[in-house]
C-alpha positions in Angstrom: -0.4 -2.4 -36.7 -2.9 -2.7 -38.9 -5.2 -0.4 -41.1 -8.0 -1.0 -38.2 -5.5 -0.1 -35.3 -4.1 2.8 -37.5 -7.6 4.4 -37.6 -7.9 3.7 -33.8 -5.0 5.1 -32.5 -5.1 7.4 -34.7 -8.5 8.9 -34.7 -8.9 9.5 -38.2 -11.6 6.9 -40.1 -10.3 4.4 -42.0 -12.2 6.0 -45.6 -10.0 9.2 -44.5 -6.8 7.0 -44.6 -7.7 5.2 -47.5 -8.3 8.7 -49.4 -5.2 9.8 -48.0 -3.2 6.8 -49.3 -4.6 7.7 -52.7 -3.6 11.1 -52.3 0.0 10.2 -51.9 0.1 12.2 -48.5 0.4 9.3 -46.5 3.1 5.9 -47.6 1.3 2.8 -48.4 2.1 -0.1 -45.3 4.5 -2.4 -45.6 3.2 -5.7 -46.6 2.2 -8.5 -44.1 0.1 -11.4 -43.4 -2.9 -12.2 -45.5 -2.2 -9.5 -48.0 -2.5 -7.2 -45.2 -0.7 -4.4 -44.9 1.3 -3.0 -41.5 1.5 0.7 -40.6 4.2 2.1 -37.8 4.7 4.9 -35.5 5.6 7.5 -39.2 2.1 7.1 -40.3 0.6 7.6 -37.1 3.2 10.7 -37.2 2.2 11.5 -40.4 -1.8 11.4 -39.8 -1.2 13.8 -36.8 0.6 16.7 -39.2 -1.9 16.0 -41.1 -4.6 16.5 -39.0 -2.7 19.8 -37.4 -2.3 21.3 -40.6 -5.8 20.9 -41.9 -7.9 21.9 -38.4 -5.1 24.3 -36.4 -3.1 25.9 -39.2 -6.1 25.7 -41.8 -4.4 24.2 -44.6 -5.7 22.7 -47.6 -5.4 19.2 -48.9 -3.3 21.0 -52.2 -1.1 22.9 -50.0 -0.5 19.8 -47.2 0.3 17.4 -50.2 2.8 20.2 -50.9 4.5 20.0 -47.6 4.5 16.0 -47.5 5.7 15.7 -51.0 8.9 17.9 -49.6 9.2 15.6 -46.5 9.1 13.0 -48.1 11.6 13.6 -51.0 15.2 12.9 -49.6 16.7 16.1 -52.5 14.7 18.7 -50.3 17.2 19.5 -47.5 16.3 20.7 -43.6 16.8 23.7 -44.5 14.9 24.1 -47.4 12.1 22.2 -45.9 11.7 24.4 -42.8 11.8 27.1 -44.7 9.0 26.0 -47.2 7.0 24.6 -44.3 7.3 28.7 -43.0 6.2 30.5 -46.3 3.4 27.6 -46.5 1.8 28.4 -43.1 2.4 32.0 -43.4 1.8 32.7 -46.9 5.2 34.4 -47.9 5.5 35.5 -51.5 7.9 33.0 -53.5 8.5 35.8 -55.9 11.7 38.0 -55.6 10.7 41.5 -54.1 14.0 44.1 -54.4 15.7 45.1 -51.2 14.0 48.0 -49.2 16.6 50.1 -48.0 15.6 49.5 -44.1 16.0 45.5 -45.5 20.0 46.7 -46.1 20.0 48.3 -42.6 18.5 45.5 -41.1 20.8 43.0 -42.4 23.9 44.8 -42.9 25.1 44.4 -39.3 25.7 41.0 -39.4 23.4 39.5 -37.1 21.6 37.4 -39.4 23.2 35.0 -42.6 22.5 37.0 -45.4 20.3 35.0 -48.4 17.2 35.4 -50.5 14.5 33.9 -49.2 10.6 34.2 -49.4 10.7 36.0 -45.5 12.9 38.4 -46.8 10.8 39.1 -49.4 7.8 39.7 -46.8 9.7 41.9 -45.1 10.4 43.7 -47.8 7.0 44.0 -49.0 6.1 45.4 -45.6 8.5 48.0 -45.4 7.7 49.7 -48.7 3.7 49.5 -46.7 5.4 51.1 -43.8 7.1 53.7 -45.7 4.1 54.7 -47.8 1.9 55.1 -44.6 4.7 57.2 -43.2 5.3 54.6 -40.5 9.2 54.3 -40.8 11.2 52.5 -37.7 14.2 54.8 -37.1 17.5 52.6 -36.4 17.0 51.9 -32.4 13.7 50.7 -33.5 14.9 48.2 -35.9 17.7 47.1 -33.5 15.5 46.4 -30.7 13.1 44.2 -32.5 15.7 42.8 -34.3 17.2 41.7 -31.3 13.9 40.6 -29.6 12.8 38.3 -32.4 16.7 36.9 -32.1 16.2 35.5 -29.4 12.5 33.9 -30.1 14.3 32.6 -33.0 17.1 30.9 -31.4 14.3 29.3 -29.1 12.6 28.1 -31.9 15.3 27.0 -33.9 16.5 24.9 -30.3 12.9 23.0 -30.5 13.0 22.2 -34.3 16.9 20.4 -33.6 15.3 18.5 -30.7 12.6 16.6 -33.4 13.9 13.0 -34.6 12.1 13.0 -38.1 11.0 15.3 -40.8 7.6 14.6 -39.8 8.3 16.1 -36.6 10.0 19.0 -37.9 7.4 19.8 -40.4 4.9 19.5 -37.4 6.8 21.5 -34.7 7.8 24.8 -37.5 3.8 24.8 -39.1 2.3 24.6 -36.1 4.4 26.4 -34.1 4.8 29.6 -36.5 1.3 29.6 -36.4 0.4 29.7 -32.5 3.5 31.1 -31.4 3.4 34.4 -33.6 0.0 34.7 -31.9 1.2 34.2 -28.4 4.4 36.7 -29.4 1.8 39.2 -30.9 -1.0 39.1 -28.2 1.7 39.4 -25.1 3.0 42.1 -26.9 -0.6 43.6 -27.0 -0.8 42.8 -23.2 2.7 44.2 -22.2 1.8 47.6 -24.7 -1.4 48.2 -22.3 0.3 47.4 -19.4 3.2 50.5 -20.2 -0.2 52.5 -21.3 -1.5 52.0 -18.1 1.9 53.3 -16.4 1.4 56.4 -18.9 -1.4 57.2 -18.7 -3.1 56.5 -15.4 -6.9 57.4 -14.8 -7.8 60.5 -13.7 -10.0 59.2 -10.9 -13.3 57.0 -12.0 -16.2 58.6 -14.0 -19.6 58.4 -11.8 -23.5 58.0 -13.4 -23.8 60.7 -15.5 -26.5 63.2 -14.1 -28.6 66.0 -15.9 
């Protein structure tokens, strides 16, 4: 297809795809007739993640460039792309935080491969916030939403391995880290007042008040 059809199909204006080819976020076409360039199923791909990122995650053009430089650069592996696509979206701190204690705990029973990584060091951030609010999570705490999130994570993992390009993956990991925690967090909220509700049942309903 050409530039014209890429903007169509695409949605995006062709002055948005032109700045974007200048950017380096998106690959120039492959050269055709009439010193016309052809564009394929990747850049529509690519135009889509980009959209995502900029209007559902929020992104900025500085930090998307970031993410397409890495999918596009065969040295970064999966691995290291998902997990640059997750600190992206969710702001984890690239800077090594030392182990909290609960961090040891956490990991030392051998559910989880055991690596640095820039959610580790969130997680270790928050537990020295937990710890100075006095909000410590005993050890059946910890196990129970460890094993909770296990599974989430398994499912997640299962949807990334189903994507055929980095695009794709890239896509399904920003943009599903970023809905998905708030579907995990808000039925959580809904599930917490529905075992409140079981606990603490009205005490019959309050009339008008009268003087």
């Amino acid at each position: 297809m050409q530039l014209k059809e890429l903007s169509q199909d695409s949605g995006v204006s062709v002055a948005s795809i032109k700045f974007y080819l200048r950017e380096d976020l998106l690959k120039p076409g492959e050269p055709g007739t009439a010193n016309r360039a052809e564009y394929t199923q990747e850049h529509l791909d690519r135009l889509e993640l980009i959209r995502l990122l900029r209007q559902v995650v929020g992104l900025g053009l500085d930090k998307i460039k970031t993410l397409t430089a890495a999918i596009d650069n065969p040295e970064v592996d999966v691995l290291n792309l998902l997990g640059l696509t997750q600190a992206t979206v969710l702001g984890l701190p690239a800077d090594a935080v030392p182990d909290h204690r609960w961090t040891t705990e956490l990991m030392s029973g051998g559910r989880w491969l055991d690596a640095p990584s820039p959610a580790r060091n969130s997680l270790n951030e928050l537990f020295g916030q937990m710890e100075e609010f006095g909000m410590a999570p005993d050890a059946p705490v910890l196990s129970t939403y460890a094993a909770a999130v296990d599974r989430v994570a398994a499912l997640d993992i299962g949807h990334v391995e189903e994507q055929s390009t980095r695009n794709q993956m890239v896509r399904t990991v920003a943009v599903g880290t970023f809905l998905y925690s708030k579907l995990l967090l808000r039925m959580l909220a809904l599930a917490q007042t529905s075992r409140a509700m079981q606990r603490f049942p009205e005490q019959g309903t309050a009339g008008p008040a009268t003087n």
